[in-house]
Backbone as CSV, one residue per row, in Angstrom:
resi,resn,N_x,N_y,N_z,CA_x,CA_y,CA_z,C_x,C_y,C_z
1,UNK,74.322,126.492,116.834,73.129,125.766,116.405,73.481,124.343,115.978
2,UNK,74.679,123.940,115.541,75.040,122.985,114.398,75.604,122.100,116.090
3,UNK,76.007,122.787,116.940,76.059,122.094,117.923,75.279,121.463,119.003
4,UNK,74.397,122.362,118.861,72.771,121.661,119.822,72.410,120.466,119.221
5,UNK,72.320,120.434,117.528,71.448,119.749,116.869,72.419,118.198,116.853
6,UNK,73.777,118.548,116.629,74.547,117.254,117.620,74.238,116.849,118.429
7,UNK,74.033,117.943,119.745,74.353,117.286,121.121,72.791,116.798,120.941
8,UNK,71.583,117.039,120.344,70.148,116.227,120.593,70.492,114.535,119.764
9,UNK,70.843,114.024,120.522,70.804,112.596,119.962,69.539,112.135,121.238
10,UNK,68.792,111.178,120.400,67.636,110.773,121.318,66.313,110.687,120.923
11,UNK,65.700,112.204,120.405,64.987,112.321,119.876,63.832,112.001,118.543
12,UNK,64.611,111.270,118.323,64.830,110.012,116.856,64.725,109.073,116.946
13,UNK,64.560,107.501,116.632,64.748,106.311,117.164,65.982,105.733,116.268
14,UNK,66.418,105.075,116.458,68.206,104.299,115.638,67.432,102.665,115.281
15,UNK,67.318,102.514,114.641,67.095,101.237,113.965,67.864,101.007,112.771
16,UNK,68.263,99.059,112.554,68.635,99.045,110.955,67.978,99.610,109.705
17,UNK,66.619,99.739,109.989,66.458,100.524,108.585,65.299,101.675,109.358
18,UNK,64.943,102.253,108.494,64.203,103.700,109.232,63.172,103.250,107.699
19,UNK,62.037,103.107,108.001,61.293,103.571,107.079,60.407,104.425,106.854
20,UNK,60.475,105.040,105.264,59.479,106.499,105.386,58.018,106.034,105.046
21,UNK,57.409,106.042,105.688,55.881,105.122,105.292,54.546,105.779,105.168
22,UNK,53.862,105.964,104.324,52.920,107.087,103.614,51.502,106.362,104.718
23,UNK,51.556,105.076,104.961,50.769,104.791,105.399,50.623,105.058,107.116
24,UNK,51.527,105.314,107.473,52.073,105.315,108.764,51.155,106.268,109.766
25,UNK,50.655,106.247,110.706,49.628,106.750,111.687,50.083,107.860,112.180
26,UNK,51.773,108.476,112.086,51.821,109.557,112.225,52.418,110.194,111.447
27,UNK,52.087,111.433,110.562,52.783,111.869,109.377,53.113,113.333,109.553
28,UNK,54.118,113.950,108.770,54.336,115.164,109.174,54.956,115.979,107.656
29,UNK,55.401,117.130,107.562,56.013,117.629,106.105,57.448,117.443,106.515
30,UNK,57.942,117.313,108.009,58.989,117.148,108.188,59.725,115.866,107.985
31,UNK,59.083,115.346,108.816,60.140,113.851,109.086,59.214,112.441,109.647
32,UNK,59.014,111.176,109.029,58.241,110.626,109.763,58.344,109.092,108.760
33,UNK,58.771,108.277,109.997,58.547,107.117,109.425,58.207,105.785,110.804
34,UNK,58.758,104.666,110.497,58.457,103.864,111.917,59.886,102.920,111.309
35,UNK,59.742,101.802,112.984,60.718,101.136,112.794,60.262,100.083,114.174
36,UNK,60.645,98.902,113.505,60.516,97.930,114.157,61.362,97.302,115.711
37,UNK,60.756,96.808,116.592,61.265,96.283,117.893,61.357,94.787,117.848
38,UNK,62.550,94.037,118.690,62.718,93.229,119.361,63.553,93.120,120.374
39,UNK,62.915,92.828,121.171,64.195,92.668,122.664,64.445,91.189,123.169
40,UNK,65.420,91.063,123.865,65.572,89.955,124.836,64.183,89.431,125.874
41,UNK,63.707,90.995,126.136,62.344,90.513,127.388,61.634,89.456,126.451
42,UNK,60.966,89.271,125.325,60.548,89.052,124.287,58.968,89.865,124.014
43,UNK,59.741,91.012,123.875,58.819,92.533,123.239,59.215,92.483,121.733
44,UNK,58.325,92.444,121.019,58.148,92.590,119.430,57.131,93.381,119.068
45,UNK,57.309,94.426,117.730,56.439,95.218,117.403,56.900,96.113,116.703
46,UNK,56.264,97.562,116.386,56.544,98.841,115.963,56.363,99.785,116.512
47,UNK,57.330,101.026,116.390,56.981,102.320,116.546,56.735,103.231,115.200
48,UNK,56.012,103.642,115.135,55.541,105.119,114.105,56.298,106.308,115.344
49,UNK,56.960,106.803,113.940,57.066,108.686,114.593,56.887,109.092,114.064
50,UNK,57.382,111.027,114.213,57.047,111.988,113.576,57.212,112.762,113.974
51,UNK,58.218,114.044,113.272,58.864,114.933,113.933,58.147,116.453,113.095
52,UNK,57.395,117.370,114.205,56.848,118.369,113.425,57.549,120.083,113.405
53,UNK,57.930,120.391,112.352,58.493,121.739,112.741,58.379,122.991,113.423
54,UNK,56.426,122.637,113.609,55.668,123.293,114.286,55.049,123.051,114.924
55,UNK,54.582,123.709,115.993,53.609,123.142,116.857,52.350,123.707,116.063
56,UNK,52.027,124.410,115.551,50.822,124.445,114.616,50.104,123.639,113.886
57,UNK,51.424,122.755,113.091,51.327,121.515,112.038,50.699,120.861,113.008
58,UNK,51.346,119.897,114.413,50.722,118.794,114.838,49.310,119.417,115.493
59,UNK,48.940,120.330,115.768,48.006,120.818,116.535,46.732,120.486,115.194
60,UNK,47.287,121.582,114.300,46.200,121.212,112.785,45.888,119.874,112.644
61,UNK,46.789,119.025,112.694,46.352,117.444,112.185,45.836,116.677,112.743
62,UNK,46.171,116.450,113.759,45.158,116.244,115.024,44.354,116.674,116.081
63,UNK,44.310,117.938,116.047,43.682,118.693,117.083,43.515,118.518,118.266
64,UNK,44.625,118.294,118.577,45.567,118.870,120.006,46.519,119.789,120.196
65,UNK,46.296,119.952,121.707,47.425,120.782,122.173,48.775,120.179,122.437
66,UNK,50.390,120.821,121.265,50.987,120.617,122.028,51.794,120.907,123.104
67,UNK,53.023,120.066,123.844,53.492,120.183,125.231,54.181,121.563,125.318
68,UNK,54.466,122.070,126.304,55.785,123.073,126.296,55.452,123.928,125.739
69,UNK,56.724,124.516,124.892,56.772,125.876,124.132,57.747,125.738,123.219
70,UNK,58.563,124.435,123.339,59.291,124.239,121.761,58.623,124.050,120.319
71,UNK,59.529,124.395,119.492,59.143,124.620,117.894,59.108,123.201,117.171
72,UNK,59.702,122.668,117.730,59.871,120.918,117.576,58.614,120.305,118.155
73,UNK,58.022,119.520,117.380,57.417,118.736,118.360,57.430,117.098,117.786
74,UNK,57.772,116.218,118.741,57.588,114.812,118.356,57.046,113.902,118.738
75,UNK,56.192,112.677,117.922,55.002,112.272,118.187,55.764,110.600,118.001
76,UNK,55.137,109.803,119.005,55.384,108.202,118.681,54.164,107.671,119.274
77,UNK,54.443,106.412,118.210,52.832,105.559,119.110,53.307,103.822,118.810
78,UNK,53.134,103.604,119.845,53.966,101.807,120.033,52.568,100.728,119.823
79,UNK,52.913,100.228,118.737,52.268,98.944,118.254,52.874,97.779,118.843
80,UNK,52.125,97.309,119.716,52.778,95.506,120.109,52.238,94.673,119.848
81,UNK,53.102,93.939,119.592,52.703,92.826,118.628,51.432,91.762,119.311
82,UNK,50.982,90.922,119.052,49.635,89.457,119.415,50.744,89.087,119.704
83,UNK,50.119,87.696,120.237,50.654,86.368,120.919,51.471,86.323,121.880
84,UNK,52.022,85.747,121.970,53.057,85.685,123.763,53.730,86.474,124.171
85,UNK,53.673,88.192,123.595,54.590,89.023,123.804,54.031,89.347,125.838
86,UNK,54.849,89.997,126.097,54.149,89.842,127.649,53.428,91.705,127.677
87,UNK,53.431,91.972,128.917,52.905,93.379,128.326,54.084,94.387,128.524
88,UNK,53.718,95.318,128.185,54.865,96.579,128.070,54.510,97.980,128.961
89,UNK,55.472,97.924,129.635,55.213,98.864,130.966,56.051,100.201,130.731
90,UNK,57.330,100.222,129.710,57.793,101.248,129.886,58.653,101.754,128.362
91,UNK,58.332,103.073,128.242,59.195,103.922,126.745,59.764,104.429,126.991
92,UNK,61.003,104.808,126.540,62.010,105.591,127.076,62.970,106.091,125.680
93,UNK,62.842,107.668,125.388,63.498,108.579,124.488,64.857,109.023,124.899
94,UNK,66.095,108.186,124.397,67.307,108.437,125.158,68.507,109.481,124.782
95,UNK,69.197,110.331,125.641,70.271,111.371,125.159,69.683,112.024,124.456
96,UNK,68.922,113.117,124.954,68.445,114.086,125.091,69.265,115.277,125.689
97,UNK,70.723,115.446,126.330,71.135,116.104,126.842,71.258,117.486,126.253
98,UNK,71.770,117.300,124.836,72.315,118.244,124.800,71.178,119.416,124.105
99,UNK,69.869,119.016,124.178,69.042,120.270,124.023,67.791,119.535,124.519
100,UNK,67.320,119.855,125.841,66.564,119.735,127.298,65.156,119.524,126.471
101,UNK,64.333,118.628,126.847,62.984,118.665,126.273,62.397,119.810,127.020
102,UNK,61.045,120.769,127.200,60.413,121.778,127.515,58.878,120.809,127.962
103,UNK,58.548,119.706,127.392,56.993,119.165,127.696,56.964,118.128,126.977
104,UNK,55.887,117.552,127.939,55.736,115.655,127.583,54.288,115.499,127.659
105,UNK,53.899,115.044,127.099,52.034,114.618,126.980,52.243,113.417,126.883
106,UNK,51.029,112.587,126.697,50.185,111.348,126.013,48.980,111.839,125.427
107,UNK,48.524,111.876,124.175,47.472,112.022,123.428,46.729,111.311,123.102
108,UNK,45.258,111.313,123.106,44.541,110.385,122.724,44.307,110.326,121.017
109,UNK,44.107,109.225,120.428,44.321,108.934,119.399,42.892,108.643,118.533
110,UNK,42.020,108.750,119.206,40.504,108.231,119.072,40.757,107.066,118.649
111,UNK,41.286,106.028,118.981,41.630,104.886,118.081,41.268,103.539,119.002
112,UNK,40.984,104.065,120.617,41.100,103.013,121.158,42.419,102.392,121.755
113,UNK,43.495,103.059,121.758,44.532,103.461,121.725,44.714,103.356,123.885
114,UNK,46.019,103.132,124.046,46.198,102.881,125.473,46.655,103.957,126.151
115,UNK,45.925,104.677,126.914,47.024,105.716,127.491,48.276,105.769,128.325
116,UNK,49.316,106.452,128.389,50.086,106.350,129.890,49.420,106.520,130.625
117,UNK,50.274,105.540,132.235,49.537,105.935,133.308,50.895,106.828,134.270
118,UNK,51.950,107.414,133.119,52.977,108.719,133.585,53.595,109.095,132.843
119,UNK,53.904,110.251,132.841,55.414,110.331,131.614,55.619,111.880,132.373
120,UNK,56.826,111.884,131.855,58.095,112.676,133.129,59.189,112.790,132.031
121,UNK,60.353,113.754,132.167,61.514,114.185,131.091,62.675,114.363,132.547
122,UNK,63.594,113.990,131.913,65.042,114.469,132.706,66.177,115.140,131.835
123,UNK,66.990,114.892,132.511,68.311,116.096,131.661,68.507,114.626,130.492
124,UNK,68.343,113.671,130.403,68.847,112.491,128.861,67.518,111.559,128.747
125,UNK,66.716,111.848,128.712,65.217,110.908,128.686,63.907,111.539,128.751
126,UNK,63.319,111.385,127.904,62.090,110.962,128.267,61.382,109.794,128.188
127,UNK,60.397,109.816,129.091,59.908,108.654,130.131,58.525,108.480,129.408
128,UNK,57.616,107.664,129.196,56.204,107.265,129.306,55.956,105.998,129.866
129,UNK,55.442,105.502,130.980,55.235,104.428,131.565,53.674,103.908,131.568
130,UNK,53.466,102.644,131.055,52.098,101.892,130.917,51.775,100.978,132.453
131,UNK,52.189,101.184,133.386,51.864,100.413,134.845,52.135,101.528,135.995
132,UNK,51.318,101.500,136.711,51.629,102.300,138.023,51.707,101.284,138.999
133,UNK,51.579,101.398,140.093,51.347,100.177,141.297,50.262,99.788,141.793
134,UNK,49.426,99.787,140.730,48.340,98.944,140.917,48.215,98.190,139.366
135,UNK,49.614,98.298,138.813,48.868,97.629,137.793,48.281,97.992,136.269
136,UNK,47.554,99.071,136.570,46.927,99.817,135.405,47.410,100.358,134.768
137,UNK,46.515,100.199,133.538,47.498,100.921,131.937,48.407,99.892,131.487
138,UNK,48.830,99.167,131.930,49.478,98.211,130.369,49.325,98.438,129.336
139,UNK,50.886,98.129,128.333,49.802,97.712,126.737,50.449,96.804,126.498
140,UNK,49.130,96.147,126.744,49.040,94.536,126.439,49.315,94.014,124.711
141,UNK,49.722,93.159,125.217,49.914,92.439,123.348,48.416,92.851,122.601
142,UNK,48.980,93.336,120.783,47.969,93.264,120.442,47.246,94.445,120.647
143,UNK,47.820,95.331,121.476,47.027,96.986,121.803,48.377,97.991,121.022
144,UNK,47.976,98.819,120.646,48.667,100.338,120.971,48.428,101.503,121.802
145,UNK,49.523,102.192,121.234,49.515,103.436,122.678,48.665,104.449,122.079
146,UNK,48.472,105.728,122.700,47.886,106.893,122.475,49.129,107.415,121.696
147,UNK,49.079,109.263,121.579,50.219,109.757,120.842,51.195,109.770,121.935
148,UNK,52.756,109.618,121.926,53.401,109.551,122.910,54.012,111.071,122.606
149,UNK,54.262,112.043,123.191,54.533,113.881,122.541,55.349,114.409,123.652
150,UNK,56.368,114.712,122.786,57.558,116.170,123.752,57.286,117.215,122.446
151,UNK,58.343,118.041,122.947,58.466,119.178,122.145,60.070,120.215,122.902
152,UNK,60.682,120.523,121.906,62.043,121.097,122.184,62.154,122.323,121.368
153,UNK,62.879,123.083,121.373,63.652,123.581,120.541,64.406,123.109,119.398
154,UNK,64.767,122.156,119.449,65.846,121.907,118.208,65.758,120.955,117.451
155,UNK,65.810,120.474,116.495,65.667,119.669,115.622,65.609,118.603,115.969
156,UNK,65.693,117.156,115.133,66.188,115.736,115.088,67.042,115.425,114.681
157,UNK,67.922,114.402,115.362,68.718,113.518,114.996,68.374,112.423,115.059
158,UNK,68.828,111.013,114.261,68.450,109.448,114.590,69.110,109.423,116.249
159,UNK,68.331,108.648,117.130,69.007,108.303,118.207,68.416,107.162,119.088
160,UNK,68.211,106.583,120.360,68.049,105.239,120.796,66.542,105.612,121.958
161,UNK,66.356,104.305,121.723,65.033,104.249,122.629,65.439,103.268,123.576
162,UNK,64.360,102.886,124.866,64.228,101.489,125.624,62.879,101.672,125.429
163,UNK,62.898,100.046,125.770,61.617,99.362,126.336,61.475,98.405,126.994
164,UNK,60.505,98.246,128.274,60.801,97.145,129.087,59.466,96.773,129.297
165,UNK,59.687,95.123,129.266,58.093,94.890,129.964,57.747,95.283,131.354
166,UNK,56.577,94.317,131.767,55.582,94.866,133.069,56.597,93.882,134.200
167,UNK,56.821,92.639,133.521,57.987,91.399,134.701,59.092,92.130,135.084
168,UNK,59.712,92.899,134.162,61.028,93.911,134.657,60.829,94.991,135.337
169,UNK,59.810,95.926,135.252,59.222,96.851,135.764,58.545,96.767,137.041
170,UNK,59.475,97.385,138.670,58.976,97.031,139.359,58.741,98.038,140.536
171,UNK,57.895,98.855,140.667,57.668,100.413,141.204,58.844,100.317,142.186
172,UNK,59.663,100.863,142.949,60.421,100.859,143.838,60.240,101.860,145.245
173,UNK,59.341,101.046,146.276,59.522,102.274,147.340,60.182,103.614,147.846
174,UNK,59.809,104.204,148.706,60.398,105.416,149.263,61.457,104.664,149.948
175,UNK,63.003,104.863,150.060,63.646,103.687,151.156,64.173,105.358,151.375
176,UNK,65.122,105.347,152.786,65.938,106.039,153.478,67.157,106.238,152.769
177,UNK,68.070,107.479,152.165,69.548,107.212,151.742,70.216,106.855,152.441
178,UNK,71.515,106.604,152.151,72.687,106.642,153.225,72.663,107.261,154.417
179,UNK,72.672,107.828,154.368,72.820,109.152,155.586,71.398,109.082,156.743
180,UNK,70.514,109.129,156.102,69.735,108.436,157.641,69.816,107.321,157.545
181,UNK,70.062,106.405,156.657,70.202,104.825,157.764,71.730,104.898,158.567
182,UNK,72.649,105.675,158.510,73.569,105.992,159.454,73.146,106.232,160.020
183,UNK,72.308,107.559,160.569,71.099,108.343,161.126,70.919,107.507,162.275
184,UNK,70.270,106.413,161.908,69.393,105.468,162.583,69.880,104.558,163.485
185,UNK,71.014,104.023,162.845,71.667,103.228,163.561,72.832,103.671,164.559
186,UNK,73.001,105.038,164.246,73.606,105.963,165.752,72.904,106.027,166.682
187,UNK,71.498,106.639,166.027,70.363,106.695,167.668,69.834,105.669,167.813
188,UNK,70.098,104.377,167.143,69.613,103.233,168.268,71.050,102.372,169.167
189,UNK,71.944,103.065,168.460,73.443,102.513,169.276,73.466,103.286,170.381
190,UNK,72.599,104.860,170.683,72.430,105.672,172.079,71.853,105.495,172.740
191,UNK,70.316,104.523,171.877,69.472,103.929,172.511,70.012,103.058,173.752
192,UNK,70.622,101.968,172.828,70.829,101.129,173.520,71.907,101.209,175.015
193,UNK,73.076,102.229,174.665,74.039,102.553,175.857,72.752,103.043,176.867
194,UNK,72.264,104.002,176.485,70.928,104.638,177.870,70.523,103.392,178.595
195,UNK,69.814,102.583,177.399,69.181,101.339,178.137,70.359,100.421,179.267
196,UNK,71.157,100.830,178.845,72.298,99.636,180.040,72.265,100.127,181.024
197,UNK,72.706,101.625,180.838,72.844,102.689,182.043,71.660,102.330,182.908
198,UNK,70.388,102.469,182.762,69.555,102.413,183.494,69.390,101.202,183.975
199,UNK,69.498,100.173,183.459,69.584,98.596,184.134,70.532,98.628,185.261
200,UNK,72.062,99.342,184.740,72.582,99.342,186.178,72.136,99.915,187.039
């Protein structure tokens, strides 16, 4: 047990200071405070979390359903800042490995609040993304998100987030791997021998 709750680094956010804040938009008996952003993109702002021991607790307080079937459940919601911040396309909950998230939501917040337009978990992340390829869902300066929600098995540890704006964020086509663009360029190198043959 003492080793899962190691290997969950992620689940938490790592900032210089962690604050526990009574006022804070998401509260829990467990664990819950926020902590401030700045990046290089020039993204500024806050996150609120909140880590619930039950899925009962967050269900009671807000009345929703949560994700999965873990006993854990954890809640964030991204405040960005006014003025020239650009918009923010992507959240990301990092090193997660060593105890697998089970479910990922976006919750509405009645607040006016921005929804994802995806969110997805892997073996060290979870994902919530504000742009698809058309564009939609940003959160624009000056907006927040809905509830951002996984749920695991195992506890919290402090651990690291990303965030990237909408200029860095750039959908990436279906392309071919390796292996058929080898593929390809064999049967047009057969192509082409046929084609001689027949000229002669």
């Amino acid at each position: 047990m003492i080793a899962r709750k190691i290997g969950f680094v992620g689940l938490l956010l790592v900032a210089a200071v962690l604050v526990q804040d009574a006022s804070a938009t998401l509260t829990s008996s467990l664990y819950y405070g926020s902590t401030f952003y700045s990046t290089d993109d020039g993204l500024s702002g806050y996150i609120d979390f909140a880590v619930y021991d039950s899925r009962e607790e967050y269900e009671t307080l807000y009345g929703l359903t949560a994700p999965g079937t873990g006993d854990y459940v954890y809640a964030y919601q991204i405040f960005h800042d006014a003025g020239v911040n650009p918009p923010l396309a992507y959240f990301a909950i990092l090193g997660i490995e060593g105890a697998p998230v089970d479910g990922i939501d976006c919750h509405d917040d009645s607040s006016s609040g921005i929804d994802s337009t995806d969110e997805y978990f892997t073996l060290s992340e979870g994902v919530w993304e504000f742009q698809n390829e058309l564009g939609e869902g940003i959160l624009i300066a000056g907006e927040h998100s809905w509830f951002l929600v996984l749920s695991s098995q195992t506890s919290w540890v402090k651990g690291d987030f990303e965030i990237r704006p909408a200029e860095s964020w750039v959908p990436v086509p279906d392309i071919p791997e390796p292996c058929t663009l080898t593929l390809f360029a064999l049967s047009g190198a057969v192509m082409l021998i046929r084609r001689k043959k027949l000229v002669r």
